[in-house]
N, C-alpha and C positions, 0 to 999 in steps of 0.2 A: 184493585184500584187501578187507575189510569194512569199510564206513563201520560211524560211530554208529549211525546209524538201522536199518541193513543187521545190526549187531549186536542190537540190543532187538529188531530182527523174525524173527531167525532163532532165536536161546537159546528155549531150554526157557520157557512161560509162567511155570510156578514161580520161576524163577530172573529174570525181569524184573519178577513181582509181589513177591518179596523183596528187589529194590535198590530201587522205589518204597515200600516201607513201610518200611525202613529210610530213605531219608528224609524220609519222614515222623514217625519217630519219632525221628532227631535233630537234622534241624536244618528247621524247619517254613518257615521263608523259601524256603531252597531248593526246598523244594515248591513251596512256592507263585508260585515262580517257573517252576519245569516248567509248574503248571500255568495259568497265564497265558500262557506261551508256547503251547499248544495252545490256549487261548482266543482266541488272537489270531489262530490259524490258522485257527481254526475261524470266524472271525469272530464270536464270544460274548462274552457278559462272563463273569469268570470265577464271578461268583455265580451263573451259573446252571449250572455245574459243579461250584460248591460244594456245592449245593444236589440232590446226585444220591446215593444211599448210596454209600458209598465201595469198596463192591465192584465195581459199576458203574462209577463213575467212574473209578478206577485201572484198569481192565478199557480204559476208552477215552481215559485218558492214554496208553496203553504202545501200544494202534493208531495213533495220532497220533504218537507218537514214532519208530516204525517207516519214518515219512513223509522223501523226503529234503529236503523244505524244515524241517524240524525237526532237521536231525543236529545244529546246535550245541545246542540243549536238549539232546538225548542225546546227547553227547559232555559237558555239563555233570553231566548225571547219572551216566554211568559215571565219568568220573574222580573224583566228589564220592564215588562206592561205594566205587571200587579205594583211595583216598585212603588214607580214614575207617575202611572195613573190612576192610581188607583189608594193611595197610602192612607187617604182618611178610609176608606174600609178596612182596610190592614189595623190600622188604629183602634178601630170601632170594635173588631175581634179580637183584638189583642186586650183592651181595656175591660172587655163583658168579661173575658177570661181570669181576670188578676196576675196576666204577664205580665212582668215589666221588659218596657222596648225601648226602642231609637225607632223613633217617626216612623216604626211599624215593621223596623227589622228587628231580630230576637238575637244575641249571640247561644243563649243556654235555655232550651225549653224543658220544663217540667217532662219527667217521664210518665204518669199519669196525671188525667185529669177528671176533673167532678161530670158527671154525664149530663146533670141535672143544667150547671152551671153551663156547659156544650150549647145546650137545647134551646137556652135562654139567647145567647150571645149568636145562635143560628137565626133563630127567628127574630133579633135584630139587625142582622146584616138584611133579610130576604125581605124587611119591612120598607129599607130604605134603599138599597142600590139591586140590578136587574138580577133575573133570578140564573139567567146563563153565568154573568158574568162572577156571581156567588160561589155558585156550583163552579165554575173552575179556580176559581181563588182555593176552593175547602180540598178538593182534589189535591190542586199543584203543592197545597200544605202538607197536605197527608204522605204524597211520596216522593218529595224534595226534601224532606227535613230531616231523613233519618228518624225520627222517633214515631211511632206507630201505634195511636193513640185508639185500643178499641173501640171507645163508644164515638169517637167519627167515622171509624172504619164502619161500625153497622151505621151509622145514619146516612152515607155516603150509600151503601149499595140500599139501607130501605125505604129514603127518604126518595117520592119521585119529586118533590124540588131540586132535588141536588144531582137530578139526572141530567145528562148532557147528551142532546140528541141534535144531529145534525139535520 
């Protein structure tokens, strides 16, 4: 399965330049917390990344986030997207599934799940929201959560909906 970082390097660029500008335009700490985390990496401060036009710079946040000593910054970014942006999908899969949630976050997930009931609640996500943005929602689930749910694990590497190609 795909780390964070393994995920921002494979997605579509448009689709990793649209979750860093989305937070940038709502909540500017968290930014500025990504990008201090690649300042650090990079061993810079981060004023002299501030200091870069922002096409560029977000162009070389999203390569550095790709990196795998950076997955927690991107594992911090995607969930802060899937969260924020994205919680009626969160919802939609949470509900097909018979979790119960908070507006699409889980504190305790079941250790196994029905395959069947999976399959359903997949192909209502990919009916109604884009099939990139699905495919990394199913991914960031599968290896953010701790629990490691075989029948996504095989739909994730056999399903080509759920493949994430750049």
């Amino acid at each position: 399965m795909l780390t964070a970082h393994e995920l921002i390097g494979f997605m579509p660029p448009a689709l990793s330049a649209e979750i860093l500008q989305f937070t940038f335009d709502t909540d500017r700490e968290m930014y500025r917390a990504i990008l201090g985390s690649v300042a650090e990496a990079r061993k810079l401060r981060p004023q002299f990344l501030e200091r870069k036009p922002r096409v560029e710079r977000d162009a070389g946040i999203i390569s550095y986030l790709a990196k795998p000593r950076l997955d927690g910054a991107a594992q911090n970014l995607l969930r802060y997207w899937l969260v924020k942006k994205h919680t009626p999908m969160l919802i939609t899969f949470l509900d097909a599934m018979g979790i119960p949630h908070k507006d699409g976050t889980v504190d305790d997930l079941p250790e196994t799940i029905d395959a069947a009931k999976l399959a359903t609640a997949v192909d209502q996500l990919l009916a109604v929201y884009p099939r990139e943005v699905v495919a990394v929602y199913l991914n960031a689930f599968y290896t953010m959560n701790g629990i490691f749910w075989e029948p996504l694990r095989r739909m994730l590497e056999g399903d080509p909906r759920l493949q994430i190609a750049g």
